[in-house]
Every structure is written in structure tokens, then in C-alpha cells.
ROFI-132363 format. One record per atom (N, C-alpha, C): residue in one letter; atom name; y, x negated, z. Coordinates in steps of 0.001 Angstrom, whole numbers, plus 500000, padded with zeros to 6 digits. Layout:
# ROFI-132363
{a; CA; {Y; X; Z}}
...
This chain:
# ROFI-132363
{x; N; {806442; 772548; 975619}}
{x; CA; {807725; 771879; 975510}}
{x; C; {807531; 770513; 974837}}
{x; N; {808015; 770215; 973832}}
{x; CA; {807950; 768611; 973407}}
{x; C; {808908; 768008; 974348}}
{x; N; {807961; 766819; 973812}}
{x; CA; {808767; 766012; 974583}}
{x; C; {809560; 764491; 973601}}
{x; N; {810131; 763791; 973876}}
{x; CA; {810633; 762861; 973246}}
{x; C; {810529; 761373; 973689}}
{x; N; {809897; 760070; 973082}}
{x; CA; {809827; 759065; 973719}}
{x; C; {810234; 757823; 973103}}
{x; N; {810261; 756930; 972975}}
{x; CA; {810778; 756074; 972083}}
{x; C; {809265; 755148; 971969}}
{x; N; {809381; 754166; 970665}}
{x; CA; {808667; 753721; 969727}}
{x; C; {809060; 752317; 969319}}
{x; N; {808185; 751313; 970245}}
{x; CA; {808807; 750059; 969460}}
{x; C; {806866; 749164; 968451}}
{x; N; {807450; 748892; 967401}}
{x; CA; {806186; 748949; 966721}}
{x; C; {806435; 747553; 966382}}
{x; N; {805811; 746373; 966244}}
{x; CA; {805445; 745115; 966055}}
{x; C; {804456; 744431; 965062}}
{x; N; {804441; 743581; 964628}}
{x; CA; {803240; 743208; 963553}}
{x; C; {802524; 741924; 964055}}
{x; N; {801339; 741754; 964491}}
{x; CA; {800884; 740716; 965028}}
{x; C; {799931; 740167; 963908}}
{x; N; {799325; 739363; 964554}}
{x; CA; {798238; 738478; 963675}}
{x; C; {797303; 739358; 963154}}
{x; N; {796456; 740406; 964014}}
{x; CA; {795768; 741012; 963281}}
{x; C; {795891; 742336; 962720}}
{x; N; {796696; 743449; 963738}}
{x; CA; {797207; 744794; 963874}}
{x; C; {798570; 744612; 963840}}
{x; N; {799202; 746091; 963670}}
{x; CA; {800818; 746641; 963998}}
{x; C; {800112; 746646; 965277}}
{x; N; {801086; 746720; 966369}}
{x; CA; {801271; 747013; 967908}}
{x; C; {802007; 748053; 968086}}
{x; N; {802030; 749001; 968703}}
{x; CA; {803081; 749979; 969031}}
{x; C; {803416; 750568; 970683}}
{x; N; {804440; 750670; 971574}}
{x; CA; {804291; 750517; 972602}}
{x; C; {805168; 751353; 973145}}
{x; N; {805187; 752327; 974368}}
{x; CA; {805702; 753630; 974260}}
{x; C; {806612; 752467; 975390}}
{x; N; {808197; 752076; 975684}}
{x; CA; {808228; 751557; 977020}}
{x; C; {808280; 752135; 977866}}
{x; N; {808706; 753582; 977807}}
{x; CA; {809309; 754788; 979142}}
{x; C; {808202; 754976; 979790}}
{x; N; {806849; 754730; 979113}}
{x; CA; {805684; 755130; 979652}}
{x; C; {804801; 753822; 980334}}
{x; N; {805072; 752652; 978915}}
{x; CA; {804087; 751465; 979186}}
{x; C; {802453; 751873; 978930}}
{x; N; {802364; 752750; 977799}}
{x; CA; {801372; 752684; 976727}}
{x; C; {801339; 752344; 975799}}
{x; N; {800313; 751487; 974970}}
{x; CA; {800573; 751011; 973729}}
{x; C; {799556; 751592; 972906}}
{x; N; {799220; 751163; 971626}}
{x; CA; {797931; 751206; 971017}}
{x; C; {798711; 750402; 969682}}
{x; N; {797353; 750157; 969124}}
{x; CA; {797580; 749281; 967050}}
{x; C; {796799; 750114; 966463}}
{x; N; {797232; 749495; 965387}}
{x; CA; {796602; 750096; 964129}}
{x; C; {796509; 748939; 962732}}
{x; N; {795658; 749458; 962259}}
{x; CA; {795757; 748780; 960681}}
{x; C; {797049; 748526; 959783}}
{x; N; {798255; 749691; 960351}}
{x; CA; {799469; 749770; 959569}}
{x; C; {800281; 750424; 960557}}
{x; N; {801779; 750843; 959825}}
{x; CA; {802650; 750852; 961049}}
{x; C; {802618; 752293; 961460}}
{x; N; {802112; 752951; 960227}}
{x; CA; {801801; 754208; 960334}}
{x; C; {801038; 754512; 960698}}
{x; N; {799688; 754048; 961138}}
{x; CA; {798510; 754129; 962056}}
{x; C; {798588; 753504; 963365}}
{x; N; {799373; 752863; 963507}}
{x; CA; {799710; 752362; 964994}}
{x; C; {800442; 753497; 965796}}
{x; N; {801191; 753951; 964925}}
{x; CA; {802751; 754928; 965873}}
{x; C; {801147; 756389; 966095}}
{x; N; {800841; 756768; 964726}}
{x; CA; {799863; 757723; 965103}}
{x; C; {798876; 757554; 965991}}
{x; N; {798544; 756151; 966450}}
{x; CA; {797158; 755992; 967590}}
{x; C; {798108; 755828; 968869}}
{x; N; {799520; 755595; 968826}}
{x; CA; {800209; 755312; 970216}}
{x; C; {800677; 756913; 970481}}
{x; N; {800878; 757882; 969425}}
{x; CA; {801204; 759493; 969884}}
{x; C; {800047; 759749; 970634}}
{x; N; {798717; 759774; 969927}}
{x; CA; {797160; 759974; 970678}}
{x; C; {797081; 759608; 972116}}
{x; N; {797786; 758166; 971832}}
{x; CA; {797473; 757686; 973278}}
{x; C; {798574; 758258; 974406}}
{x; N; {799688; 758741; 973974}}
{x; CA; {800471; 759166; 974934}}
{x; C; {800348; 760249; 975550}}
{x; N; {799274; 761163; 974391}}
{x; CA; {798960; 762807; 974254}}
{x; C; {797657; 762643; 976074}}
{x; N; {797217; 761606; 975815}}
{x; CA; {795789; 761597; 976386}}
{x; C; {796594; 760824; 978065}}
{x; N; {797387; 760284; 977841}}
{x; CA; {797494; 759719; 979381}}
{x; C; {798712; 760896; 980113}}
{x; N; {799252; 761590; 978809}}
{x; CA; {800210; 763052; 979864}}
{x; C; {799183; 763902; 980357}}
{x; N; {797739; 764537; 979922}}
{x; CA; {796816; 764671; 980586}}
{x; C; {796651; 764248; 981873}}
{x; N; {796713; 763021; 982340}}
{x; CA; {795908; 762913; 983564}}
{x; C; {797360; 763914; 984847}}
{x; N; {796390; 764155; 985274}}
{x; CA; {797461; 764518; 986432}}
{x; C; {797798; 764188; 987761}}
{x; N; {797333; 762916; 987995}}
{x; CA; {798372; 761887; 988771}}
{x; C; {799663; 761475; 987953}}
{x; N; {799545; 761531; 986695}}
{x; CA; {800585; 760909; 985772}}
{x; C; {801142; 762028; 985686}}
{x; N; {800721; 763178; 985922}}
{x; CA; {802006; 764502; 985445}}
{x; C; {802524; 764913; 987149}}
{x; N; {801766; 764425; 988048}}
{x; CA; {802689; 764081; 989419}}
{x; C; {803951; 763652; 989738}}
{x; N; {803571; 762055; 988900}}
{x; CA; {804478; 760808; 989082}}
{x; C; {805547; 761199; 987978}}
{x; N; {805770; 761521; 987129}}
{x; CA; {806665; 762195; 986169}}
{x; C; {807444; 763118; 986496}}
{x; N; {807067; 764066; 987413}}
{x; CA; {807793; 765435; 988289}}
{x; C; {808802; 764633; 989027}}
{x; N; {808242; 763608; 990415}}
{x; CA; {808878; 762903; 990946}}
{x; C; {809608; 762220; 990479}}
{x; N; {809617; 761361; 989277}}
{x; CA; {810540; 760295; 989112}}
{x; C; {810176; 760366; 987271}}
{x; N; {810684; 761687; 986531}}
{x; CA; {811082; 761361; 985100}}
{x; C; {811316; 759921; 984283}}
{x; N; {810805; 760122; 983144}}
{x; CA; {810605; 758846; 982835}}
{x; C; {812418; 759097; 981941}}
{x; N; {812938; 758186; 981825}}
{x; CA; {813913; 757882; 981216}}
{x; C; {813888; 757310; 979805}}
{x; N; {814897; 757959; 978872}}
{x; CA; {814388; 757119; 977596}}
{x; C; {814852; 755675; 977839}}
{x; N; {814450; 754941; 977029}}
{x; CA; {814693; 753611; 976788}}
{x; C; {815538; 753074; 976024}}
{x; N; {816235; 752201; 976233}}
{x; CA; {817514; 751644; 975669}}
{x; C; {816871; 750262; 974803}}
{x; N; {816635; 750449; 973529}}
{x; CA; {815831; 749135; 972616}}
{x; C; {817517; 748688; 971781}}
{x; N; {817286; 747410; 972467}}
{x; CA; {818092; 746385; 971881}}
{x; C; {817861; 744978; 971671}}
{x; N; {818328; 743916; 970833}}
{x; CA; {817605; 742720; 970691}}
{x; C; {818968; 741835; 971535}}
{x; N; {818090; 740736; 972018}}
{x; CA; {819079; 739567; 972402}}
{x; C; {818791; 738033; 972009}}
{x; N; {819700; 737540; 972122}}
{x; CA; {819737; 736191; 971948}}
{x; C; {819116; 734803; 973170}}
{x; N; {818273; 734381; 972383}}
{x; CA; {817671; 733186; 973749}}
{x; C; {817994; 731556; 973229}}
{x; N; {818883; 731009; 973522}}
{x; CA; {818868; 729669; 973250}}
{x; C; {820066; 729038; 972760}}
{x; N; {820450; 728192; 972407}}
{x; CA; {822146; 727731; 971384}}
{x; C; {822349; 728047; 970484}}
């Protein structure tokens, strides 16, 4: 069954950042396209464990609602 997660990807000083939030896995990469591909890897490898495919039965992860806000005057 696929599954579906959301993708927020960032550019820092040295790497892209990419960060699953429903899950709270991340990984980088050299580019934005190697970040999102090392954060699928990494999501592939932590649905594996199975305390994490426990905690998922019990309490589904929800997608995530990505929106920007405003801080200041």
C-alpha cells in the first residue's frame, strides 16, 4: 500500500534539509533533489522498525497542514 506524506525542504548553509513533519524525520542532501530522495530512504527505513509500525496502528500519523506565518510589525 503506498503511502503519502508531506515534504518540507529548506536550504541551509551547507545542504538542502528536508523534513517529513507527520513523522519528524529529516535527512539533506547536496540538492533539493537529493535531499527529498535521502528523506524517502529515510522514511522507507524508520516504517521498518516495528515499534514505529505499532505506534502508527494506534495513533495514525495525520497529514500535515504547511503554511507560513507572520512574526513581528
Amino acid at each position: 500500500m503506498e503511502k503519502h506524506f508531506s515534504a518540507v525542504v529548506t536550504k541551509g548553509k551547507v545542504a538542502f534539509v528536508a523534513l517529513c513533519p507527520e513523522l519528524g524525520v529529516t535527512s539533506q542532501g547536496n540538492s533539493e533533489k537529493t535531499a527529498l530522495a535521502n528523506l524517502k530512504e529515510a522514511i522507507e527505513l524508520y516504517l521498518e522498525d516495528e515499534d514505529v509500525q505499532k505506534m502508527l496502528r494506534k495513533n495514525p500519523a495525520k497529514k500535515a497542514k504547511i503554511c507560513s506565518i507572520a512574526i513581528g510589525s
